[in-house]
N, C-alpha and C positions, 0 to 999 in steps of 0.2 A: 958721810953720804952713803946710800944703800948701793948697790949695784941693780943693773934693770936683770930680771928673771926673761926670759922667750916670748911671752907675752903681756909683760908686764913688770911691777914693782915686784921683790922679794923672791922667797924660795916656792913658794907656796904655788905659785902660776906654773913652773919647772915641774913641781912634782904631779900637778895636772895637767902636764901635757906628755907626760912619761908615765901615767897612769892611762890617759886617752891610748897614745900609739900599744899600749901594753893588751887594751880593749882589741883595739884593730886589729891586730896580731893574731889575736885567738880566734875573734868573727871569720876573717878568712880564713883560719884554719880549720875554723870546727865546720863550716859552711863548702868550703875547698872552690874561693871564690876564683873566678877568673882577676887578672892584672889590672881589665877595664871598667869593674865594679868599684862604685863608690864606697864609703864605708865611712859614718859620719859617729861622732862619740860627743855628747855632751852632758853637763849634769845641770839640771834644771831644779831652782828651787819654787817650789809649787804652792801658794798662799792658800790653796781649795782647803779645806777641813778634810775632803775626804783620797785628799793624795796625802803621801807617807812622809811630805817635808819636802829631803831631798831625792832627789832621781837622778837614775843615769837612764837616757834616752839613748836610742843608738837608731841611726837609719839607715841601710842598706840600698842600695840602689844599683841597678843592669839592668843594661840595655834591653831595653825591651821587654824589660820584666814592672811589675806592680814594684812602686816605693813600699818595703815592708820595715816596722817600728817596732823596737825588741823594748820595752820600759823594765829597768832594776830595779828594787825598791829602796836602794839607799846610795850612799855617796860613792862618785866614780874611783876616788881613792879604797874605798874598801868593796870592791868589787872583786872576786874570784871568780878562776874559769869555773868552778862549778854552779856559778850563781847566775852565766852566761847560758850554759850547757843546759840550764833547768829553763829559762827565758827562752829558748830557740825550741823549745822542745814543743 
């Protein structure tokens, strides 16, 4: 019998959700967000022809501020803080 992962079956859910907090970690760092800002990490697989497959979408959200949408162009797993740094920019 497998063991359940944090969100699910296998290792594979584990390593995307230690890839997501790995995301979040940077966005409030490199943004130097306040504690009450949201900060949302997902990787969205996109059937459009003219999206790149898979994506990591990130949404950012405070109080009072516009929801703003940072898109990666490839999977949340091989996501670098430099590939975040170039998206915020």
């Amino acid at each position: 019998m497998r063991a359940l992962g944090v969100f699910g079956l296998g290792r594979n859910n584990v390593d995307l959700k230690e890839a997501s907090d790995r995301v979040k970690s940077w966005v409030r760092q490199s943004l130097s967000l306040p504690c009450n800002a949201a900060v949302t990490v997902s990787e969205i697989n996109c059937r459009d022809v003219r999206c790149p497959g898979v994506e990591t979408a990130i949404l950012i959200m405070g109080a009072g501020e516009p929801t703003r949408l940072v898109k990666i162009p490839r999977p949340l797993k091989d996501v670098q803080l430099s590939d975040l740094e170039a998206a915020l920019q």
